[in-house]
PABA-559244 format. One line per field, with one value per residue: x, y, z of N, C-alpha, C in turn; residue number from 0; residue in three letters. Coordinates in nm, 3 decimals. Layout:
n.east <- c(X, ...)
n.north <- c(Y, ...)
n.up <- c(Z, ...)
ca.east <- c(X, ...)
ca.north <- c(Y, ...)
ca.up <- c(Z, ...)
c.east <- c(X, ...)
c.north <- c(Y, ...)
c.up <- c(Z, ...)
nr <- c(NUM, ...)
rest <- c(ALA, ...)
END
This chain:
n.east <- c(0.067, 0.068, 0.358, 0.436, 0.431, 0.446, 0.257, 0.270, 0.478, 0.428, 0.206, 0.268, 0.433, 0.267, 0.154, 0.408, 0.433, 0.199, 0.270, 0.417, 0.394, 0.145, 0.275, 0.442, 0.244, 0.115, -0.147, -0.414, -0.501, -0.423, -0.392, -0.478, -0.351, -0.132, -0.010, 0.049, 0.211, 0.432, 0.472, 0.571, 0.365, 0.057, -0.205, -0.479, -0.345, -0.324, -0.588, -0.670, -0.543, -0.608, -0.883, -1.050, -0.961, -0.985, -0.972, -0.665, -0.576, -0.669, -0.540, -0.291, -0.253, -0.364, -0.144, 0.074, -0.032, 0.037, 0.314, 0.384, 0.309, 0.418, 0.675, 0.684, 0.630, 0.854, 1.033, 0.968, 0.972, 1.240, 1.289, 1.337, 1.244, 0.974, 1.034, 1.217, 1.046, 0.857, 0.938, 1.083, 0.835, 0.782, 1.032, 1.012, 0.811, 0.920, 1.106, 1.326, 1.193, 0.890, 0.961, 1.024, 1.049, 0.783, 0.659, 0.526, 0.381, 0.177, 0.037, -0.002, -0.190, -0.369, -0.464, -0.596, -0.843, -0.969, -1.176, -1.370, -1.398, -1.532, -1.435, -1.093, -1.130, -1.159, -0.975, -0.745, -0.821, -0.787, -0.524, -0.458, -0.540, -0.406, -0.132, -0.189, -0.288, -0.029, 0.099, 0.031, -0.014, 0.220, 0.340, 0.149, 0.240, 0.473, 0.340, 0.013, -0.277, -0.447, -0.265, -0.129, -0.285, -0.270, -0.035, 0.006, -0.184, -0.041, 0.213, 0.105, -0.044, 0.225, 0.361, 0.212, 0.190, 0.463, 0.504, 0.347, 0.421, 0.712, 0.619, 0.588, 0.813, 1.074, 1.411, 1.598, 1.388, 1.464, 1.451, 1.606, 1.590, 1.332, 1.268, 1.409, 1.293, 1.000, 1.114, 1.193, 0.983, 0.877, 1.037, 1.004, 0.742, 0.699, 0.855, 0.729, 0.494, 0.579, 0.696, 0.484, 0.378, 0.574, 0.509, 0.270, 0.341, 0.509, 0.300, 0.132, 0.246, 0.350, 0.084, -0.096, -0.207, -0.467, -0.468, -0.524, -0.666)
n.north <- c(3.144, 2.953, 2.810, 2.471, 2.287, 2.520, 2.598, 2.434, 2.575, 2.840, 2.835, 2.749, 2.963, 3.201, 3.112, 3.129, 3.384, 3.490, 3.404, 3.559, 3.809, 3.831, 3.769, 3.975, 4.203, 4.134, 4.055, 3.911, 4.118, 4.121, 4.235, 4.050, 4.162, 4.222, 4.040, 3.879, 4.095, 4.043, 3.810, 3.790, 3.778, 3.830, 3.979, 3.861, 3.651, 3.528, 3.485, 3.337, 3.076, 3.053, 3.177, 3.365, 3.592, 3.460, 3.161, 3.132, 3.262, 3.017, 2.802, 2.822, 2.788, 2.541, 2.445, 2.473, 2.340, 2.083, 2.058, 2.010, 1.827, 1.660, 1.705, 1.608, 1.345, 1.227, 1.272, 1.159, 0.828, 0.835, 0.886, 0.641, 0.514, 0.548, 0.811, 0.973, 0.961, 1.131, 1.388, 1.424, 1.503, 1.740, 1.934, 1.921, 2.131, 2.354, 2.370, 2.513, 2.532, 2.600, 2.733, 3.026, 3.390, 3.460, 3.287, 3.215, 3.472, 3.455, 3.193, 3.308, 3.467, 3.368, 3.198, 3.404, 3.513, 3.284, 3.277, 3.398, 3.254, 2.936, 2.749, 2.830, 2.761, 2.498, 2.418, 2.394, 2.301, 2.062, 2.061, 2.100, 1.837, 1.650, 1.692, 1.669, 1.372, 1.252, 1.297, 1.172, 0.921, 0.805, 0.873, 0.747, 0.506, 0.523, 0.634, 0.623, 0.629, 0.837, 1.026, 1.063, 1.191, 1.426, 1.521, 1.574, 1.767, 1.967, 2.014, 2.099, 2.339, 2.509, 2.501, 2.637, 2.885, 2.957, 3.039, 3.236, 3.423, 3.420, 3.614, 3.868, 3.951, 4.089, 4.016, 3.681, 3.421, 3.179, 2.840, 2.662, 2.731, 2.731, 2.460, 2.360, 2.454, 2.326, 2.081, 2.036, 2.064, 1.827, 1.642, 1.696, 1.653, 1.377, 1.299, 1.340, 1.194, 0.931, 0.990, 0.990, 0.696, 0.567, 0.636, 0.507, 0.258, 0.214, 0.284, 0.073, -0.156, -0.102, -0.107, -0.286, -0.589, -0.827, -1.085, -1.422, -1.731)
n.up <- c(-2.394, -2.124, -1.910, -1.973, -1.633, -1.490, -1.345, -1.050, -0.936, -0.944, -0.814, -0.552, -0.480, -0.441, -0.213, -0.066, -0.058, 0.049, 0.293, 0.385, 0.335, 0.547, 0.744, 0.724, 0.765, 1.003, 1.045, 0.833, 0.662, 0.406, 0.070, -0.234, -0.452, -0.325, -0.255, -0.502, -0.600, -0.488, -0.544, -0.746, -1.001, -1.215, -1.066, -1.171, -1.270, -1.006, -0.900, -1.084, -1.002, -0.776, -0.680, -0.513, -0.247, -0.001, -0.052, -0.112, 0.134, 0.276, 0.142, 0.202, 0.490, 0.470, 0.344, 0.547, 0.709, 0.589, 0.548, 0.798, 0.921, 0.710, 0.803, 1.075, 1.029, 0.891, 1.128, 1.352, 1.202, 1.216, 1.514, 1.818, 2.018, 2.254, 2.436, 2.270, 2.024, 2.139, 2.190, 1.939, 1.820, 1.943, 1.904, 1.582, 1.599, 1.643, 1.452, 1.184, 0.977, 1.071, 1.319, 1.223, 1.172, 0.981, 0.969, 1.227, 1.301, 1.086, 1.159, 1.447, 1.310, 1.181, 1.388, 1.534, 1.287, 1.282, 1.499, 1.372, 1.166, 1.034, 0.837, 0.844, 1.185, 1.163, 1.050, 1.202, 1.458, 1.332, 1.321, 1.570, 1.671, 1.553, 1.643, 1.959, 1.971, 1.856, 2.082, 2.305, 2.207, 2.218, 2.491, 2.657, 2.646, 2.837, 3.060, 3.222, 3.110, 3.203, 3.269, 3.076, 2.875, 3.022, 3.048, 2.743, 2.722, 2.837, 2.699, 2.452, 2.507, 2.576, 2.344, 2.200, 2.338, 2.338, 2.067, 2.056, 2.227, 2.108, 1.920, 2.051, 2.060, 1.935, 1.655, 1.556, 1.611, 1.858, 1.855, 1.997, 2.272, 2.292, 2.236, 2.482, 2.677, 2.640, 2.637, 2.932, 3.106, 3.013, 3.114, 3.406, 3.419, 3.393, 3.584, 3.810, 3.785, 3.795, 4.079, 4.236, 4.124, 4.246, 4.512, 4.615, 4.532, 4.767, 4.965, 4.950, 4.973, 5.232, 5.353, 5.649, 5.676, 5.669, 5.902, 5.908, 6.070)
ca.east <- c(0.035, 0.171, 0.488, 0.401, 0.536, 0.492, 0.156, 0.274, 0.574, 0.307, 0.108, 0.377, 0.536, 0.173, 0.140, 0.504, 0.399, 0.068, 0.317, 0.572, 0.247, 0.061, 0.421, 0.467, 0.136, 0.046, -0.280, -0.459, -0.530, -0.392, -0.459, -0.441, -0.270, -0.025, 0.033, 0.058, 0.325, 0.576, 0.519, 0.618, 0.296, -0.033, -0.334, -0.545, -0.310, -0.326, -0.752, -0.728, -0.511, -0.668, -1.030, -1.088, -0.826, -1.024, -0.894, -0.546, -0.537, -0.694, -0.470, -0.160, -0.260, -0.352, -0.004, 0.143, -0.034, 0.102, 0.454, 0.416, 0.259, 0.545, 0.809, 0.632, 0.609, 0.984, 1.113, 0.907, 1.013, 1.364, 1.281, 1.340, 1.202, 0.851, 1.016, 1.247, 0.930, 0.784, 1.128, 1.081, 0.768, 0.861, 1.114, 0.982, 0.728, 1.050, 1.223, 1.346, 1.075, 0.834, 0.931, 1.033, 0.915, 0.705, 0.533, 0.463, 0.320, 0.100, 0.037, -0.121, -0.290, -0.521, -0.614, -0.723, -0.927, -1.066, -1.257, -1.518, -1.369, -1.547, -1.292, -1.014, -1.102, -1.161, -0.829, -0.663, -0.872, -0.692, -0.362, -0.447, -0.570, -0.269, -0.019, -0.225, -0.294, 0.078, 0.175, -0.074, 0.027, 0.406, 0.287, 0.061, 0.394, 0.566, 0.216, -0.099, -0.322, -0.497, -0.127, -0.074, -0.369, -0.304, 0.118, 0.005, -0.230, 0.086, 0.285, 0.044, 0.029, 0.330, 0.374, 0.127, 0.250, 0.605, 0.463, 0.271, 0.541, 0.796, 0.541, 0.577, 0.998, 1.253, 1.540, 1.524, 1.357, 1.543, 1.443, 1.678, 1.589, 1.171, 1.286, 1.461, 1.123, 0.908, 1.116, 1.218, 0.799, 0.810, 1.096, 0.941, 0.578, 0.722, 0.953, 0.587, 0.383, 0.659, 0.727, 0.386, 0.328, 0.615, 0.465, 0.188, 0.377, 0.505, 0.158, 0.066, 0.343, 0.338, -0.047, -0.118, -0.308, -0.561, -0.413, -0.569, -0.647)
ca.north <- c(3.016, 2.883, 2.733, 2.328, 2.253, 2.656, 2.598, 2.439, 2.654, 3.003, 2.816, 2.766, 3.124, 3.247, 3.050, 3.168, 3.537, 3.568, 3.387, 3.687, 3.943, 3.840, 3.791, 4.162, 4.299, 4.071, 3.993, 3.856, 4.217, 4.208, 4.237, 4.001, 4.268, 4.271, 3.890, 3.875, 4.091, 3.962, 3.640, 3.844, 3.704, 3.943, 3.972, 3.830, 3.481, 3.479, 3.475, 3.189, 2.967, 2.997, 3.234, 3.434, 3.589, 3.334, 3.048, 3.137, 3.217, 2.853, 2.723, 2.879, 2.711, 2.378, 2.412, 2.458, 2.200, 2.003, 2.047, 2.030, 1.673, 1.589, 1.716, 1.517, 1.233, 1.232, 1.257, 0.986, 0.782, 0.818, 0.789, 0.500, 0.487, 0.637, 0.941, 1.003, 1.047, 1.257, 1.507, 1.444, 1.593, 1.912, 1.974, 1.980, 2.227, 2.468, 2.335, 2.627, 2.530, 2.636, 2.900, 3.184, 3.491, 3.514, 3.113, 3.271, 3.537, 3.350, 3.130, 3.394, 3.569, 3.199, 3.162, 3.514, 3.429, 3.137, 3.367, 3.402, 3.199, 2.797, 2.689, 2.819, 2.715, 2.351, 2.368, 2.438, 2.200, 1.951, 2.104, 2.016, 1.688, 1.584, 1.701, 1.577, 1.231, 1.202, 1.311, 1.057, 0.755, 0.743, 0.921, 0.625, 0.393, 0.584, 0.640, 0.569, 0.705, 0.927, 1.111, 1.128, 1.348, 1.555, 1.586, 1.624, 1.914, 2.074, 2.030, 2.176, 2.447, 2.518, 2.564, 2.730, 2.988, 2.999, 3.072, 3.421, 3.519, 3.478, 3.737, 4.017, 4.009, 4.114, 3.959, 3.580, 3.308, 3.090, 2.759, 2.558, 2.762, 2.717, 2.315, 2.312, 2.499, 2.251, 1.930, 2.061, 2.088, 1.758, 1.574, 1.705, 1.590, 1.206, 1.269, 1.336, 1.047, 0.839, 0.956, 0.987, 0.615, 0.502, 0.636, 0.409, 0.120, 0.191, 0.270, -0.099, -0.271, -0.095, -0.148, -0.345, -0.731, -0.887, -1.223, -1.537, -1.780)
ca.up <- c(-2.332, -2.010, -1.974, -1.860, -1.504, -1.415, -1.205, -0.895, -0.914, -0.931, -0.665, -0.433, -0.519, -0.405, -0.114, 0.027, -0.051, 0.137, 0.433, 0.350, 0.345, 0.625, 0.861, 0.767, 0.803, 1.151, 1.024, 0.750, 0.590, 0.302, -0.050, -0.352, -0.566, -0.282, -0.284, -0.633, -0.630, -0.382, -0.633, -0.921, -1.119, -1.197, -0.973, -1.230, -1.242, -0.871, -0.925, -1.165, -0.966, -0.607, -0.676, -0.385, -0.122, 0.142, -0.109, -0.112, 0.263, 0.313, 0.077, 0.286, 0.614, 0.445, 0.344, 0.684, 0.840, 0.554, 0.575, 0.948, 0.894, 0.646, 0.899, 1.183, 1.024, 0.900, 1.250, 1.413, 1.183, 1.288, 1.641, 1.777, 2.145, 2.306, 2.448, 2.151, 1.969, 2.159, 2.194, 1.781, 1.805, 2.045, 1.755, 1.472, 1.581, 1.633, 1.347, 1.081, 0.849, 1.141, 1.412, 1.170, 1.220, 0.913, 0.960, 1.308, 1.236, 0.970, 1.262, 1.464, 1.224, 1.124, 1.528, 1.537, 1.165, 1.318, 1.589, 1.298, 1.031, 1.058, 0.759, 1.001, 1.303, 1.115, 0.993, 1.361, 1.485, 1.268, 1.344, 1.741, 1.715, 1.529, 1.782, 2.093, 1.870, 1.802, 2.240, 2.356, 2.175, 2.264, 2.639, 2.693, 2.684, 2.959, 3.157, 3.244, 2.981, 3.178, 3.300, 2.926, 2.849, 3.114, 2.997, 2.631, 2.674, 2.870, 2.626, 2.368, 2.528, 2.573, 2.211, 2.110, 2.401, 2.306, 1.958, 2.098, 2.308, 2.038, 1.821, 2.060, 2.078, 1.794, 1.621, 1.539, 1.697, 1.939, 1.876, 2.095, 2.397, 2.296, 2.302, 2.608, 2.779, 2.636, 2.733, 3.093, 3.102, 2.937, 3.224, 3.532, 3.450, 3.400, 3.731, 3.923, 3.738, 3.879, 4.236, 4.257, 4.112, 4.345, 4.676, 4.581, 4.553, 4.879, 5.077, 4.898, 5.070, 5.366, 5.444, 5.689, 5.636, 5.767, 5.974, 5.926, 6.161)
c.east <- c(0.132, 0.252, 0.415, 0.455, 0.499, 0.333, 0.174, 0.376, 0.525, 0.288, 0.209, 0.433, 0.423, 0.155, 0.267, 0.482, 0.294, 0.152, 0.394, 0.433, 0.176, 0.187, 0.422, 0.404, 0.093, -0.059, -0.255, -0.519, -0.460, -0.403, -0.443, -0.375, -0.076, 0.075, 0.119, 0.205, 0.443, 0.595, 0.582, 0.492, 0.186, -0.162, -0.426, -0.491, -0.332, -0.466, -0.762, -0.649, -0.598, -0.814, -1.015, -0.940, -0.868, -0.971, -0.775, -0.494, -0.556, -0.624, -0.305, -0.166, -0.251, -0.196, 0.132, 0.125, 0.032, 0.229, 0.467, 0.403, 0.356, 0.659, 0.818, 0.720, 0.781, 1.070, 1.081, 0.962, 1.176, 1.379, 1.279, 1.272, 1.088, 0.915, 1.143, 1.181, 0.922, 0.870, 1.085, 0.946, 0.752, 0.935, 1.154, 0.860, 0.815, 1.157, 1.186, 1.261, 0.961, 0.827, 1.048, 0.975, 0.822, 0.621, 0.462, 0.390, 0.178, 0.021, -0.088, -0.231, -0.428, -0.543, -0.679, -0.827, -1.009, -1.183, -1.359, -1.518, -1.434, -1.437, -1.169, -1.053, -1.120, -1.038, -0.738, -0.694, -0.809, -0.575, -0.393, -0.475, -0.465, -0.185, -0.062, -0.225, -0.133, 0.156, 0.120, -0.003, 0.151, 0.377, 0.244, 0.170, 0.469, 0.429, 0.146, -0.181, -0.375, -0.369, -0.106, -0.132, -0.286, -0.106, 0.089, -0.060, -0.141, 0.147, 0.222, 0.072, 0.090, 0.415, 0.336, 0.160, 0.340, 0.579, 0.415, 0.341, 0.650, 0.719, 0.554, 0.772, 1.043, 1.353, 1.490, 1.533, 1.461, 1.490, 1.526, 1.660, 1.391, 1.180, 1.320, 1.319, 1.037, 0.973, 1.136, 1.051, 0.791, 0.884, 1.034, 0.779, 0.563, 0.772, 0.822, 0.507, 0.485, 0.727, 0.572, 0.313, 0.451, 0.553, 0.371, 0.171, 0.418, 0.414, 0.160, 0.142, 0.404, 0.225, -0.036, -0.244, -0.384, -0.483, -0.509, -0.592, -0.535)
c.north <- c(2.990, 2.820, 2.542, 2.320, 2.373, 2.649, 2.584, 2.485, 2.764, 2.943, 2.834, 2.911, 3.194, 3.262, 3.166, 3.324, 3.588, 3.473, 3.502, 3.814, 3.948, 3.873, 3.887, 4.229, 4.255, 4.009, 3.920, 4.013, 4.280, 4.186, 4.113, 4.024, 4.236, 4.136, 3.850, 3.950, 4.094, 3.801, 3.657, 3.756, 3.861, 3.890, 3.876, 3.652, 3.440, 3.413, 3.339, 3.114, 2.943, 3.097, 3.365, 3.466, 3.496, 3.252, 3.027, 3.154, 3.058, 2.768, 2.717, 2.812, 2.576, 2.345, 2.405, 2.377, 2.094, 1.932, 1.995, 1.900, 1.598, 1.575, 1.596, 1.370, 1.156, 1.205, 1.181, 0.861, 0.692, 0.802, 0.619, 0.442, 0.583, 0.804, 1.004, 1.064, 1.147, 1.382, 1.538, 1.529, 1.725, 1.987, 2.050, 2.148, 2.367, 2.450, 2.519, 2.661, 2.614, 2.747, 2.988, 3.258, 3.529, 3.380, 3.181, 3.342, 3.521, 3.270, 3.216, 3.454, 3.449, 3.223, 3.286, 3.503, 3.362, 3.144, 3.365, 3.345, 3.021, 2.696, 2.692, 2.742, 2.568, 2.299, 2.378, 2.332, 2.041, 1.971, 2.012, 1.831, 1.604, 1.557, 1.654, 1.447, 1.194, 1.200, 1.174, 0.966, 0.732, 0.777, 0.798, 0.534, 0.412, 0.571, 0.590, 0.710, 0.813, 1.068, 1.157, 1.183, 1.457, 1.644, 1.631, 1.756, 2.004, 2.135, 2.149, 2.296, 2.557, 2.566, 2.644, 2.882, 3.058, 3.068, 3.242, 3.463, 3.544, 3.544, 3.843, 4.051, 4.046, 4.007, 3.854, 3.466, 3.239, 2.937, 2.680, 2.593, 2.738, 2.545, 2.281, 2.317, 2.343, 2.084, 1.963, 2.063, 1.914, 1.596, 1.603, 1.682, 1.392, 1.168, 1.242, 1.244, 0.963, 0.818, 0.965, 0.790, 0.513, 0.495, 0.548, 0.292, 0.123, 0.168, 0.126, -0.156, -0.248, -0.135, -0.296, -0.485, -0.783, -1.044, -1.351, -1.656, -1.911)
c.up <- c(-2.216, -2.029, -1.921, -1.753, -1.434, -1.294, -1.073, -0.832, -0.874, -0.779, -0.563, -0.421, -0.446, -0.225, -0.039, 0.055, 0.032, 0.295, 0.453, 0.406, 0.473, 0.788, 0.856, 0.819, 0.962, 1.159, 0.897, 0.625, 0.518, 0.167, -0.156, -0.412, -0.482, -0.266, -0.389, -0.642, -0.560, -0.439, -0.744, -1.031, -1.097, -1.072, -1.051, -1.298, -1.130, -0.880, -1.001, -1.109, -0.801, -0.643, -0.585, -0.294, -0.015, 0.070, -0.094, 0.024, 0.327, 0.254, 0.155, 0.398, 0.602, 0.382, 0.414, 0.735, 0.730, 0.570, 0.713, 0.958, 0.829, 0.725, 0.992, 1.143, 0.995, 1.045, 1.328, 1.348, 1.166, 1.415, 1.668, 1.980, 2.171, 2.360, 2.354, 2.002, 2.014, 2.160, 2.051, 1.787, 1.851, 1.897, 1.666, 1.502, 1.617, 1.561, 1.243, 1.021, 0.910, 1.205, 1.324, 1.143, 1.097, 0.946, 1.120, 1.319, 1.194, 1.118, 1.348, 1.426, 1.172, 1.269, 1.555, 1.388, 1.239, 1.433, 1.529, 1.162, 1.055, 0.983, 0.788, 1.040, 1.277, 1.141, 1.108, 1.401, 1.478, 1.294, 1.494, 1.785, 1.679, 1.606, 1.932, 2.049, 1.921, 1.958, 2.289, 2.305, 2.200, 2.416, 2.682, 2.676, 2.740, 3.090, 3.149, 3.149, 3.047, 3.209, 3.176, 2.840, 2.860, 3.033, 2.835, 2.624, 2.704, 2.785, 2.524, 2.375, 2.545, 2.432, 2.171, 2.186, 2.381, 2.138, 1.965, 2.175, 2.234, 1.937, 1.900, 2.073, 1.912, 1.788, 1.661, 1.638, 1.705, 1.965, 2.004, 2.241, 2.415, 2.320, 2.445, 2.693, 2.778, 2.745, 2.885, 3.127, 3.088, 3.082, 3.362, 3.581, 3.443, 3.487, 3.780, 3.881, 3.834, 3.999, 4.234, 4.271, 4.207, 4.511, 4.671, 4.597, 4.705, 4.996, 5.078, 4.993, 5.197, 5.486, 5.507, 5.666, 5.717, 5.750, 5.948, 6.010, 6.162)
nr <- c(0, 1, 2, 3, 4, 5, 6, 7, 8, 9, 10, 11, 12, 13, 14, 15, 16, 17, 18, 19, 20, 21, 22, 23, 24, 25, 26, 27, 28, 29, 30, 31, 32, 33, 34, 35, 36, 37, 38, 39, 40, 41, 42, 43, 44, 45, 46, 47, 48, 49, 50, 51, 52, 53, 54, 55, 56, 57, 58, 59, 60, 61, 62, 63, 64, 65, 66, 67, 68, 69, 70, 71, 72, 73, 74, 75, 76, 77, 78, 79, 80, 81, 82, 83, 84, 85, 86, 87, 88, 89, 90, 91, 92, 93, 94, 95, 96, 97, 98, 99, 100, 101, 102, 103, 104, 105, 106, 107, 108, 109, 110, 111, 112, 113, 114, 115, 116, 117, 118, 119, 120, 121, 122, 123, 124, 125, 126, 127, 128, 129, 130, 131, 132, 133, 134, 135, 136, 137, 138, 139, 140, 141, 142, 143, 144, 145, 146, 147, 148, 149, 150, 151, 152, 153, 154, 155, 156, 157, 158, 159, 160, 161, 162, 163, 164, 165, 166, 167, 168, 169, 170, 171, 172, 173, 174, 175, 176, 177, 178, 179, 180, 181, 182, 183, 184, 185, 186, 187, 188, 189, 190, 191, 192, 193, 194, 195, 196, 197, 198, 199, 200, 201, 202, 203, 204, 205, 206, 207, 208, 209, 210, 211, 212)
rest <- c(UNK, UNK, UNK, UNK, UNK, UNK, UNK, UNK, UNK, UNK, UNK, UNK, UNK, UNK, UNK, UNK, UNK, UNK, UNK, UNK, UNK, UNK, UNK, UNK, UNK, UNK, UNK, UNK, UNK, UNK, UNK, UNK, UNK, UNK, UNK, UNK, UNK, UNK, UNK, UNK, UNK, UNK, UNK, UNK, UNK, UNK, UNK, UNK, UNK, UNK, UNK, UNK, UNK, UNK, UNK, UNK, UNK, UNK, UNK, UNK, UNK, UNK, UNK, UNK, UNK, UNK, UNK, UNK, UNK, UNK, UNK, UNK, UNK, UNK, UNK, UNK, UNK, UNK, UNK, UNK, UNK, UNK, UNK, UNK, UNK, UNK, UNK, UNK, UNK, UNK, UNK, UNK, UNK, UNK, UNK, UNK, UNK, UNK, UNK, UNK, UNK, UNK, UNK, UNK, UNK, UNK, UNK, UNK, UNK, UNK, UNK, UNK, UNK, UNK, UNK, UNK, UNK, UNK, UNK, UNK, UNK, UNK, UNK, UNK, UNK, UNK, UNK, UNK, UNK, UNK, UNK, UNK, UNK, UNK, UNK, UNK, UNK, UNK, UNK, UNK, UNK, UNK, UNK, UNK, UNK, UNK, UNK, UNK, UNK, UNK, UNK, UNK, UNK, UNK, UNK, UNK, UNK, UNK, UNK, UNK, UNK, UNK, UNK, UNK, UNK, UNK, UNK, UNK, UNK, UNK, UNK, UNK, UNK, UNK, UNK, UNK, UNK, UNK, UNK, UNK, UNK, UNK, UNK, UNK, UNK, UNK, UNK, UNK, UNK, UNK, UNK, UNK, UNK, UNK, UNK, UNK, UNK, UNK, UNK, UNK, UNK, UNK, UNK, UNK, UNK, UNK, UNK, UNK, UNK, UNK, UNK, UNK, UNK)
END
């Protein structure tokens, strides 16, 4: 008989192993058996807690975007100004928990999936709307909403770039130099909203008026 408590200990043990399995392999091709035992449990516990190897890979992503959602939300909540957020959100998406090279990896290996996967590309889907959602609404209190589209999809990205460029190097990710990228991306698109929305003010109060009699 099972021990009580040992399920969402397995599950989790599962979960981290097909991130361990898939980081090694690059893809998504690889076995149950092989899951199973980088969890130290059998193939045949793995089957009765998640079913299917599509279950347990879908269970692995919905547990990335989780954490990623928990992280988020953690560091916003310590912000304390609109572009303090948004910095908080840059971040976390190169926090420890995140850009190491096996969550990367993992990472890649779901947007190629999601090419012919609909339960993927759902679950991405939801990943993106989050992180544009969460740019936008602090953006839109520095800008004009439609500037803070246009800086959030940058940003995006920008991530998702630094993400596939740190998959083809060696030796470990450099967060603090994937932050700097993003905010130097993130200061020189709020410099140009704002010489841009100064020359503006100037035309205004340079044009010439019509005189009255």
């Amino acid at each position: 008989m099972p021990k009580v408590g040992m399920e969402p200990l397995r599950r989790r043990a599962l979960i981290d192993a097909a991130i361990g399995a898939i980081g090694e392999r690059g893809s998504l091709d690889v076995t149950m058996s092989e899951i199973a035992g980088r969890a130290g449990v059998s193939s045949a516990l793995a089957h009765h807690y998640f079913g299917a190897k599509d279950d347990l890979l879908h269970a692995t992503m919905r547990h990335l975007l989780a954490e990623l959602g928990e992280d988020t939300r953690a560091a916003l909540a310590r912000a304390r100004t609109p572009e303090a957020r948004i910095r908080a959100v840059i971040a976390v998406n190169f926090s420890p928990t995140q850009f190491r090279a096996d969550t990367i990896a993992a990472w890649l290996a779901f947007y190629v999936a999601a090419q012919h996967s609909q339960p993927m590309r759902r679950l991405l889907a939801i990943y993106a709307r989050r992180l544009h959602s969460n740019l936008v609404h602090d953006l839109s209190r520095l800008v004009a909403r439609v500037d803070a589209q246009r800086i959030a999809e940058g940003i995006a990205a920008m991530i998702d770039g630094l993400y596939i460029r740190r998959a083809l190097k060696q030796g470990e990710p450099d967060a603090a130099s994937a932050i700097r990228l993003v905010e130097n991306h993130l200061e020189i698109a709020l410099a140009r909203v704002q010489e841009v929305a100064g020359r503006a003010d100037i035309s205004r109060d340079s044009a010439p008026t019509a005189r009255g009699d």
